[in-house]
N, C-alpha and C positions, 0 to 999 in steps of 0.2 A: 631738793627742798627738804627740809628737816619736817623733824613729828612736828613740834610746836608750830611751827610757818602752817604746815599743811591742817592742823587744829583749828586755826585762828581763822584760816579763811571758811573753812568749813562751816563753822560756827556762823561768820560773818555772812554766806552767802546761801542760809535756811533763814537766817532772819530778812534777809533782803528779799526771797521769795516771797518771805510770809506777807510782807509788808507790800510789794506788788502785785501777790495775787490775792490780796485785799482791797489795794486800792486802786489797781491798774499802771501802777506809777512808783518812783524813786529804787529798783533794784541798782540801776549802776551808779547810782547818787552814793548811794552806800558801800556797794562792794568796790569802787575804781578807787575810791581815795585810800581804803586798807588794802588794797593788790597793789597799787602805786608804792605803800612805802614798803611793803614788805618785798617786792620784787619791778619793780618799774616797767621790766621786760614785759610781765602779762599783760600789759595793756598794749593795746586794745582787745587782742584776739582771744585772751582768758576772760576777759569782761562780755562780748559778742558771744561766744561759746557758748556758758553758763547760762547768759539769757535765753536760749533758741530752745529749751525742753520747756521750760518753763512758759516760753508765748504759747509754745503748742498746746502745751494743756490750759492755758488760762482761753486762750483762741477758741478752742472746742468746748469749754463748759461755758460760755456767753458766745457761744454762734449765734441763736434768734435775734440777740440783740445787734447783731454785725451792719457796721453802716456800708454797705456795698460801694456806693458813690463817692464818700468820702474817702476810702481806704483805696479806693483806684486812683483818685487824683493825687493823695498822697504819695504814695506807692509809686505811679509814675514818677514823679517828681524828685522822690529817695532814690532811684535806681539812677536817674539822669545826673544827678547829683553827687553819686558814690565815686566816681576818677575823681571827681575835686573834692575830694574827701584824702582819696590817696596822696593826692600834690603835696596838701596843707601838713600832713604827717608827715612826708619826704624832704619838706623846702622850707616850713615856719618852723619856730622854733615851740616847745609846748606853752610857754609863760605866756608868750604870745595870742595862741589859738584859745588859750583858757582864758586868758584877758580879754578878748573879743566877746568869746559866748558869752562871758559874765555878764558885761557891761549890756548885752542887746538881752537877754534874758531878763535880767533886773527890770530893765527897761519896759518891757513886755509887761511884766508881772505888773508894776508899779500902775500902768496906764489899765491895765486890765481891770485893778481894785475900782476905779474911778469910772467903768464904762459901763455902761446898759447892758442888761442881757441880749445875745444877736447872737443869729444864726447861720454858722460857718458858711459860707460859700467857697465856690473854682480858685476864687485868688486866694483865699485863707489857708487853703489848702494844698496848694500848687505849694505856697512858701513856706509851712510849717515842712513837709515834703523835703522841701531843697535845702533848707536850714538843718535838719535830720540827718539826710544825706551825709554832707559836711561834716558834721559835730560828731556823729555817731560813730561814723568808717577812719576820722583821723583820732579820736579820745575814749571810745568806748561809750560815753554820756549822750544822749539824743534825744532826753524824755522833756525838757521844757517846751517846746514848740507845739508839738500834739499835744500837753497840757494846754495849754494857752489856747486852742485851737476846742479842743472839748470842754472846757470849765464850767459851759451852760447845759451841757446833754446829760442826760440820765447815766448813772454812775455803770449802769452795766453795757451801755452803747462805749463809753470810755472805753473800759476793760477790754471787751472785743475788740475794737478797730483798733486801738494802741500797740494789743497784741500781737492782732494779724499784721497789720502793720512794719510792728518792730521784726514780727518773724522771719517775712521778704528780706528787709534791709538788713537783718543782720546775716543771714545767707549770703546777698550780694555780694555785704563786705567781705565778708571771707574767703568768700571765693577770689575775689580779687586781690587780696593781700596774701594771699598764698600762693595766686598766678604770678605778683608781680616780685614775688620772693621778701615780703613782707610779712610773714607769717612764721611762726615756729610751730612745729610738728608737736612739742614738748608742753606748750600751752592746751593743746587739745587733749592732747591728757590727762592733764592738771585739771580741765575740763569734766572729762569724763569721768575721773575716781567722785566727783564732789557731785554726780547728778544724784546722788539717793539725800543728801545733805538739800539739794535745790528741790528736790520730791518731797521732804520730810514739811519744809516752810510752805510750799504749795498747798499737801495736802490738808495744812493746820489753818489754810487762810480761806478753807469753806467754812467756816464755824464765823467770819466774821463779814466776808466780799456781799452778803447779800442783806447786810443790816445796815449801810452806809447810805446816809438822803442823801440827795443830791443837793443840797445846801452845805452841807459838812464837805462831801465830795470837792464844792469849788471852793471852801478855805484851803481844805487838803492840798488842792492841786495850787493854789496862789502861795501858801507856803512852801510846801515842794521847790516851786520855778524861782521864787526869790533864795531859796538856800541854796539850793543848787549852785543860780548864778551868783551870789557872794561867796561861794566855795573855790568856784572857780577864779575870779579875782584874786581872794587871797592864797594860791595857788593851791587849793587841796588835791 
């Protein structure tokens, strides 16, 4: 990987911190589409990687707020989920799998705008969960579903559970894409040189994670889920 390649993500991947560990939400929204073109390989495991320092410290500065319940049925749900994540990676092709998220995420978002405030339950969860799973372990991308699932809670219960959350499933995945020879060694490096660049966007987004209402929080998050999934669409 050259200077300039290894600048660019760098850059790219303090601001994707900054921007998630402000608002609990959009790091691989930002950093998959610029790792994609600059190397296509990193995806998913350079995208999964990068996030996992980052949930743990965004995880532990909003633990009180941790939804316990929710992040369990999630969580189950993401782990049950993670082999049919691996298939969709092995056996679809990407235009494919990114055509699908789009179109159900849009979707998501779109009906969301139009719905009452309501309080997540078992089955909201269970699905955001298994949709995660999928999207996350075959694309690196997994952040619309738990948007859509939190868009009504308090901006710092987001944070946390998204977090802890993502921190599980992104473990999962990797562990299993590295078992199943799905994984390159050279990616977790790529990984590792850029956690002080993932530290630096982290530690700049306490100056903003706790000044966000939770009315601003669910435009943020309706935005987020509809770009994301038109990103995906038009294949970003």
């Amino acid at each position: 990987m050259s200077v300039e390649t290894l600048a660019v993500l760098a850059v790219t991947v303090a601001v994707a911190a900054f921007v998630q560990g402000g608002s609990g939400l959009g790091f691989a929204l930002i950093v998959a589409p610029v790792a994609g073109l600059l190397d296509p390989g990193l995806l998913p495991v350079f995208v999964l990687a990068s996030m996992v320092p980052l949930n743990l410290y965004v995880a532990w500065r909003e633990r009180s707020a941790l939804d316990l319940r929710g992040a369990g049925w999630i969580t189950l749900a993401r782990l049950a989920a993670t082999p049919g994540g691996l298939v969709l990676l092995v056996v679809v092709p990407d235009r494919a799998i990114g055509l699908l998220v789009g179109v159900a995420t849009v979707l998501a978002a779109v009906v969301s705008l139009a719905a009452p405030a309501f309080a997540p339950g078992r089955a909201a969860y269970l699905g955001a969960g298994a949709v995660t799973g999928l999207t996350e372990t075959a694309t690196g991308v997994g952040g619309p579903p738990l948007a859509l699932v939190y868009q009504h809670r308090p901006p710092d219960e987001l944070r946390a559970t998204v977090a802890a959350c993502f921190l599980v499933g992104e473990l999962a995945s990797l562990a299993l894409l590295f078992a199943t020879g799905q994984g390159r060694a050279a990616d977790l490096g790529w990984a590792a040189l850029l956690v002080p660049a993932v530290a630096a966007g982290a530690w700049a987004s306490r100056v903003v994670h706790h000044r966000l209402d939770a009315r601003r929080m669910r435009l943020f998050v309706l935005v987020f889920a509809l770009v994301s999934g038109l990103g995906l669409i038009l294949g970003m």
